[in-house]
C-alpha positions as CSV (number, residue, x, y, z in Angstrom):
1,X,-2.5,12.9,3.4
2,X,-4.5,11.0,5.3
3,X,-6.1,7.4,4.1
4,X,-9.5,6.9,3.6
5,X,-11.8,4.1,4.6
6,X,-11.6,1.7,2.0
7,X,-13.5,-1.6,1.8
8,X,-13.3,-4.7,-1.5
9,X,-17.1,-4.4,-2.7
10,X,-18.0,-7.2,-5.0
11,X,-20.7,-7.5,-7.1
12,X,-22.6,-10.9,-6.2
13,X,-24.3,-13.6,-7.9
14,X,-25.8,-17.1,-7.5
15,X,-24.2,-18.5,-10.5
16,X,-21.1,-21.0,-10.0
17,X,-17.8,-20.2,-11.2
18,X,-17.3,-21.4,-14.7
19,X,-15.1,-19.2,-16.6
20,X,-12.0,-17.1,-16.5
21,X,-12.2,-15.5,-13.6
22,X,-10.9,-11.5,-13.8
23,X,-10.3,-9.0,-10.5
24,X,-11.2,-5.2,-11.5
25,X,-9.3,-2.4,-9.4
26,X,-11.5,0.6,-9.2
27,X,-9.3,1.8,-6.3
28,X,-7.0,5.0,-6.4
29,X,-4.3,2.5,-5.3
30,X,-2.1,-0.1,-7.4
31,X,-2.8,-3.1,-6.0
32,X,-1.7,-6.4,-5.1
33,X,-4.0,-9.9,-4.7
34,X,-4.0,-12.9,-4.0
35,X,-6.4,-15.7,-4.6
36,X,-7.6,-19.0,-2.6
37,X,-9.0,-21.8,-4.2
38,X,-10.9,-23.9,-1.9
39,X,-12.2,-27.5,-3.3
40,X,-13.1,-30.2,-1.0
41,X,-10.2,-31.1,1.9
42,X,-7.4,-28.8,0.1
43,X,-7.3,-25.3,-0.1
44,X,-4.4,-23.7,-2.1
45,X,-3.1,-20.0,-2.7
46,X,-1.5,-18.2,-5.3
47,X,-0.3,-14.4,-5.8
48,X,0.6,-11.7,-6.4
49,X,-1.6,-10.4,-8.9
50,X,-0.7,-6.3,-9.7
51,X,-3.6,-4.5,-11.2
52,X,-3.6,-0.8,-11.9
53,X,-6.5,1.8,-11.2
54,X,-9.3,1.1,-14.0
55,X,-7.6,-2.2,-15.0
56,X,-8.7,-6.2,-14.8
57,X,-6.8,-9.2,-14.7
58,X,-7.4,-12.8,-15.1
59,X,-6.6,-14.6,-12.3
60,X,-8.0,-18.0,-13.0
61,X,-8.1,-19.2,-16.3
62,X,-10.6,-21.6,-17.9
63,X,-13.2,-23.8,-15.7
64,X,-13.1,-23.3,-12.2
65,X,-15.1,-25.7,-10.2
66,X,-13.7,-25.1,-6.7
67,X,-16.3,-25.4,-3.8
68,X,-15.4,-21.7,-2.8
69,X,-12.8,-18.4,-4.2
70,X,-11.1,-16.2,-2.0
71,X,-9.5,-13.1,-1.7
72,X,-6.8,-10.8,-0.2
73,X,-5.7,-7.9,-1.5
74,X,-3.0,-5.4,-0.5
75,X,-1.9,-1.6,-1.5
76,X,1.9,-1.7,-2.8
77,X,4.1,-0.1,0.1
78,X,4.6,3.1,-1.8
79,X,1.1,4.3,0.0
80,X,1.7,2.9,3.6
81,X,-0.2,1.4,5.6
82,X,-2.7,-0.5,3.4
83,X,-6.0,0.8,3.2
84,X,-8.0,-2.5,2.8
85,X,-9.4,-3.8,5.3
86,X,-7.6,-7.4,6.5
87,X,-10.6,-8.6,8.1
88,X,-11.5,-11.9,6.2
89,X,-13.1,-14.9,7.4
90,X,-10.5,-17.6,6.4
91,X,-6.9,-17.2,7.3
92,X,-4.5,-18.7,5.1
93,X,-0.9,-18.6,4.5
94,X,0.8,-16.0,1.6
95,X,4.3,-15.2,1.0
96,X,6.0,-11.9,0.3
97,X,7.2,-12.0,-2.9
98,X,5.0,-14.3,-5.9
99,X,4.2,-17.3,-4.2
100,X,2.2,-20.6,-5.6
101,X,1.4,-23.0,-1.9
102,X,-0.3,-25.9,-2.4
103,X,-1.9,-26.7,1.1
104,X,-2.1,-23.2,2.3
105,X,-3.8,-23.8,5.8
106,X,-0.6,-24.5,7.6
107,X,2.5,-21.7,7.0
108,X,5.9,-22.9,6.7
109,X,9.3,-20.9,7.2
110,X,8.8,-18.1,4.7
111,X,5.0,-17.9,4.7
112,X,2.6,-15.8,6.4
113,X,-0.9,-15.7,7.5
114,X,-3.3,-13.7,5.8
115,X,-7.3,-12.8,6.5
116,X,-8.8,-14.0,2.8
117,X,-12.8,-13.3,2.1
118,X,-15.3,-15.5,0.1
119,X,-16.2,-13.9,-3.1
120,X,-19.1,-14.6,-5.6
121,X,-18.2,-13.3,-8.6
122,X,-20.7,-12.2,-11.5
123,X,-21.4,-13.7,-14.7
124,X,-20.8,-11.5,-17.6
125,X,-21.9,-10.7,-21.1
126,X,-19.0,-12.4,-22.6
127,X,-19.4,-15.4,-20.1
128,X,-16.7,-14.7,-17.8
129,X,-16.7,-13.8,-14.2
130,X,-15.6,-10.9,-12.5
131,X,-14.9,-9.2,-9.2
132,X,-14.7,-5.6,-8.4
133,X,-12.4,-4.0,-5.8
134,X,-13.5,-0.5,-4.6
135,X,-13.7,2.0,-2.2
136,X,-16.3,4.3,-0.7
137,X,-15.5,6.7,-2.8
138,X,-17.5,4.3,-5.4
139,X,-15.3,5.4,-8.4
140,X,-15.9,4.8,-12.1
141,X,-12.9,3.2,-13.9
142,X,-12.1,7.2,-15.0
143,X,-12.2,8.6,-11.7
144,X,-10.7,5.8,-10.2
145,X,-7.6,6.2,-12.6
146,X,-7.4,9.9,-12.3
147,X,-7.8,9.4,-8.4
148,X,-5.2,7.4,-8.3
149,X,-2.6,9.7,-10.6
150,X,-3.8,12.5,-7.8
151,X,-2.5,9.9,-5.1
152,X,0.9,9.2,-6.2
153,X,1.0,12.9,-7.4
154,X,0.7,13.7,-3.8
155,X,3.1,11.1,-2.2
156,X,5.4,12.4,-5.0
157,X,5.5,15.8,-3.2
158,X,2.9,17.8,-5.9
159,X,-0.2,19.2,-5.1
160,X,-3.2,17.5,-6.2
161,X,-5.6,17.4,-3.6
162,X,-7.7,16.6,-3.0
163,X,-7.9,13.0,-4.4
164,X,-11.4,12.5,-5.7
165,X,-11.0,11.3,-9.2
166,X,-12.2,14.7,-10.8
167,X,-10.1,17.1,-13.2
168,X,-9.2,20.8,-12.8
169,X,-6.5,23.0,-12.8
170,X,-4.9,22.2,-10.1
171,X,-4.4,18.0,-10.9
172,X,-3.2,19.3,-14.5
173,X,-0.7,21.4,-13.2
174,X,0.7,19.2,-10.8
175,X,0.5,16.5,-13.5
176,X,2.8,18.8,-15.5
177,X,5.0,19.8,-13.2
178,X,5.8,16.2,-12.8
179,X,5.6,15.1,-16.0
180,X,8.0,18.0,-16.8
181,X,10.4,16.9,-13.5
182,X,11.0,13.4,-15.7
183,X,11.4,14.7,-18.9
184,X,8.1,13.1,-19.6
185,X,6.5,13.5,-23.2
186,X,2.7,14.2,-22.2
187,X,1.4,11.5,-24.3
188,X,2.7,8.8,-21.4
189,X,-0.5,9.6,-19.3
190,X,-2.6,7.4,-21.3
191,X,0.2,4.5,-21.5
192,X,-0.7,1.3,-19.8
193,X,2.5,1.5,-18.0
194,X,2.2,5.1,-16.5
195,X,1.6,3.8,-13.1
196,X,4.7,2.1,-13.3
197,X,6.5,5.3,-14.5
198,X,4.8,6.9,-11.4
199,X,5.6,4.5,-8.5
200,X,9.3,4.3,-10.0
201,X,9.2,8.1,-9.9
202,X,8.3,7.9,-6.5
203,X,10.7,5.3,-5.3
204,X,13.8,7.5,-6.1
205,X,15.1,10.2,-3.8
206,X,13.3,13.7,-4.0
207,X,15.0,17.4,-4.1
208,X,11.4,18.0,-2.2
209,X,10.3,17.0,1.1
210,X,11.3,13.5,3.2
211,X,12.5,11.1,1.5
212,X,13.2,7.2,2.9
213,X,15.9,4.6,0.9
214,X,16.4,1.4,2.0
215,X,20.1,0.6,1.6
216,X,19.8,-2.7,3.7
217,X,18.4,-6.0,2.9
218,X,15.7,-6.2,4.6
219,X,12.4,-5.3,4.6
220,X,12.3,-1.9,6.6
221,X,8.8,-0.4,7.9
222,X,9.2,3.6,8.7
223,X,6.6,5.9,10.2
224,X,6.8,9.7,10.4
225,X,5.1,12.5,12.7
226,X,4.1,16.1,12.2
227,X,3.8,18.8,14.4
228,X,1.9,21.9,13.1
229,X,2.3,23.9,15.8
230,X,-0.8,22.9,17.8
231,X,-0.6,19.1,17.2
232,X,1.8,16.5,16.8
233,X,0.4,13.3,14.0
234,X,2.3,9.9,14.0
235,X,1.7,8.0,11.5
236,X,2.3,4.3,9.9
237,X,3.7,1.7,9.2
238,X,5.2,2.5,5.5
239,X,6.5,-0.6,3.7
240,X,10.1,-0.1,2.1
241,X,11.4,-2.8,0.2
242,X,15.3,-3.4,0.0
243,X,17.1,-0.7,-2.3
244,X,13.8,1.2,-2.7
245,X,13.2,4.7,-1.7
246,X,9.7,6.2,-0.9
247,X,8.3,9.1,0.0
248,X,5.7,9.6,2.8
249,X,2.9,11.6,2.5
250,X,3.3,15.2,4.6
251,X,1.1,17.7,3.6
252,X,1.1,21.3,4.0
253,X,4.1,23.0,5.6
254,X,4.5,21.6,9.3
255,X,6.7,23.3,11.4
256,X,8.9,19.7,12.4
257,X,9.0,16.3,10.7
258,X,10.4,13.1,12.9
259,X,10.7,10.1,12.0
260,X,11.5,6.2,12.8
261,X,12.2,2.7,10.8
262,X,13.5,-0.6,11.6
263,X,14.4,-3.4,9.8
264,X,12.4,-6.8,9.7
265,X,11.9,-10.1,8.6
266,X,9.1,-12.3,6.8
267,X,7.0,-12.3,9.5
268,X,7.4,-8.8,10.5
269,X,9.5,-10.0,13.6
270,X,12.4,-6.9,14.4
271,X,15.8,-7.9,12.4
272,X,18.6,-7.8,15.6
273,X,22.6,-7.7,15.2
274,X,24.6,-8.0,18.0
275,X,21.3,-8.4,20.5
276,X,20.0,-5.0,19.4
277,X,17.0,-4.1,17.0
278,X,18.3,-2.5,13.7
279,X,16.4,0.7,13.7
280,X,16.3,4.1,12.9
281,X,15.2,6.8,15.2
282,X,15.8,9.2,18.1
283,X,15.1,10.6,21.4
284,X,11.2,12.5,20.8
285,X,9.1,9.4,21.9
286,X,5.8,9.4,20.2
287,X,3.0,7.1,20.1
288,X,2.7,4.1,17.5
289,X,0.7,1.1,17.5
290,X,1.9,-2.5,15.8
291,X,-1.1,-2.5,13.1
292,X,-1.5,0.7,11.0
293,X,-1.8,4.2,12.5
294,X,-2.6,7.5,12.6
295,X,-2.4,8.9,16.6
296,X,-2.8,12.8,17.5
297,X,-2.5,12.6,21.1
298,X,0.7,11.6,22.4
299,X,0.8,11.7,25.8
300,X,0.1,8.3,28.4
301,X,1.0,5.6,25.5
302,X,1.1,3.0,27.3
303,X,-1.7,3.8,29.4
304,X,-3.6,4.1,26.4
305,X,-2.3,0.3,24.9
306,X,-0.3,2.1,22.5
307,X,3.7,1.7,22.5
308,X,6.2,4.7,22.4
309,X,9.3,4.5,20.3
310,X,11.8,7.1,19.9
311,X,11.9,9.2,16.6
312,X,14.6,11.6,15.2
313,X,13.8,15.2,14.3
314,X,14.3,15.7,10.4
315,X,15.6,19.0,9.4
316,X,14.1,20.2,6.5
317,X,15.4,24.1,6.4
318,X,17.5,22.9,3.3
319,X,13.7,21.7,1.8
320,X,13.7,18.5,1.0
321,X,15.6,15.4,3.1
322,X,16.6,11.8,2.0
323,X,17.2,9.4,5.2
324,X,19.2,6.4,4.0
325,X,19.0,3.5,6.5
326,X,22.1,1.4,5.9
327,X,24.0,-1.9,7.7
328,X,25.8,-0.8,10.8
C-alpha cells in the first residue's frame, strides 16, 4: 500500500481567534497535533493532541488572543512514514511523548525541531473556531472514517482496497473477517473507541504476513522491500515504539520480503552499544533515504544521493512472520 499525497487544508477567515479553538481530522489516518501559540516575544507549544477520522478536538479553550496559531500534525507510527507534509514556515521545538514547552524556539535535551504552519481558523455557528485537516482525497467526515477503517484494515493484513472512503462488499467482508479474528460483537464499528480497538489490533503479532515487535527500549524505525518478480520496492521509515508490534503494509503476494530496523534516540540519532549501531538487517543492500521513502530502482545508491543498508530476506513459506528485535 502505497501513501498518498496528503496535504492539512484549512478553511480561512479574517476573523481573530476568540473562542475554543477545535482541530477536525477528515484524514483516513489517526492523528497526532500539536499547537504553537505565538504572542508577542514568546512563542510556546503544546501536544499531543489524538484525533480520530471524522472527529474534532478542542485544543485551546476559552479566549485566545495570541498574535498568531500554529500547527504540526503527525500520523501515529502504525501507518509509516507520515503522510503530511512537514514543510511549515516556523520551526519550533516538540517532544515525543505529551509535551507542554514554554519558550519553544530553542530545543533542549529531549526536544526536537518541528516545521509548524500559520493557521486562520473559521468562525462558526456556535462561535467557536475551527480547523480542518484533510487530504486530496477531500473526504467527508463519513468517507473519511470509513477510509480510514479500509487503511488499518489493510495494514492489518485484510483486503480492503482500495482506500477511498466508499462501501461495498469487499470493505464489509474484510471488516468481518476482522471483526470476527477479535471476537468482536459488530456493534463496536460505530463506538468512539473503535480506532483504538483497531490500532491495538494492529500492534499485536499476526498469524498473517510480516509482522515487527519492538522488545527493546528504544524507539526502533524498520523499513521493508518487495520484489515481485520484476521489481524490487523499499520502503520507509515505520515508527515502532518500545514493546509495540506493527505491521507494514505488503500488498499482493510478492515473491520475497526483506527487511531492516535500528534502534534510535529522541532525535532520531542511531542507538550504539559497544561502538556498533543496534540494528537489524542483512546482507541484500537496497536503497533507503534518511526522510521517508518509497525507491524502485536499486542500483548506483550512492550515485544517486541515496544510502544503501543491508536488509535480511524474510521467509514467509510458513505465511505469516513476526521479527522481534531484542537487546543483544
Amino acid at each position: 500500500m502505497s501513501l498518498p499525497a496528503a496535504l492539512m487544508s484549512f478553511l480561512f477567515s479574517s476573523a481573530p481567534a476568540h473562542a475554543d479553538l477545535k482541530l477536525c481530522n477528515r484524514m483516513s489516518y489517526v492523528i497526532e497535533a500539536a499547537i504553537g501559540i505565538d504572542d508577542k516575544a514568546a512563542t510556546a507549544t503544546r501536544g499531543w493532541f489524538r484525533i480520530d477520522p471524522a472527529t474534532c478536538r478542542v485544543v485551546v479553550q476559552g479566549a485566545l488572543t495570541a498574535d498568531r496559531v500554529l500547527l504540526n500534525a503527525r500520523a501515529l507510527g502504525v501507518y509509516g512514514a507520515s503522510p503530511i507534509p512537514q514543510n511549515g514556515t516556523d520551526t519550533l521545538c516538540v517532544a515525543q511523548d505529551n509535551f507542554v514547552i514554554a519558550a519553544a524556539r530553542q530545543c533542549r535535551s529531549g526536544q526536537m525541531p518541528a516545521q509548524f504552519t500559520q493557521i486562520t481558523p473559521t468562525k462558526t455557528d456556535d462561535g467557536h473556531l475551527v480547523a480542518y485537516l484533510a487530504e486530496d482525497s477531500e473526504y467527508d467526515d463519513e468517507q473519511a472514517r470509513l477510509a480510514g477503517i479500509q487503511r488499518l484494515l489493510v495494514i492489518a493484513g485484510y483486503d480492503a482496497a482500495p482506500i477511498d472512503g466508499v462501501d461495498g462488499p469487499k470493505t464489509q467482508s474484510a471488516l468481518s473477517a476482522f471483526l470476527k479474528s477479535r471476537g468482536l460483537a459488530s456493534d463496536i464499528v460505530q463506538s468512539p473507541n473503535f480506532f483504538a480497538t483497531m490500532i491495538d489490533a494492529v500492534q499485536k503479532p499476526s498469524p498473517s504476513g510480516l509482522t515487527w515487535c519492538n522488545d527493546t527500549p528504544h524507539k526502533v524505525m524498520a523499513a521493508v522491500a518487495t520484489d515481485d518478480g520484476k521489481v524490487v520496492t523499499s520502503r520507509g521509515w515505520y515508527r515502532i515504539d518500545p514493546g509495540k508490534c506493527l505491521h507494514p503494509d505488503v500488498s499482493g503476494t510478492p515473491k520475497q520480503i526483506y527487511s531492516f530496523a535500528e534502534a534510535v534516540d529522541n532525535d532520531n540519532r542511531a542507538i550504539r552499544i559497544k561502538d556498533k549501531p543496534l540494528n537489524w538487517g542483512g546482507g541484500v543492500q537496497l536503497c533507503t533515504r534518511e526522510s521517508k521513502f518509497e525507491i524502485n530502482e536499486q542500483g548506483d545508491c550512492a550515485t544517486r544521493g541515496l544510502a544503501a543498508l543491508g536488509f535480511t530476506t524474510v521467509d514467509m513459506t510458513s505465511g505469516g512472520k513476526t521479527l522481534r528485535f531484542a537487546m543483544p
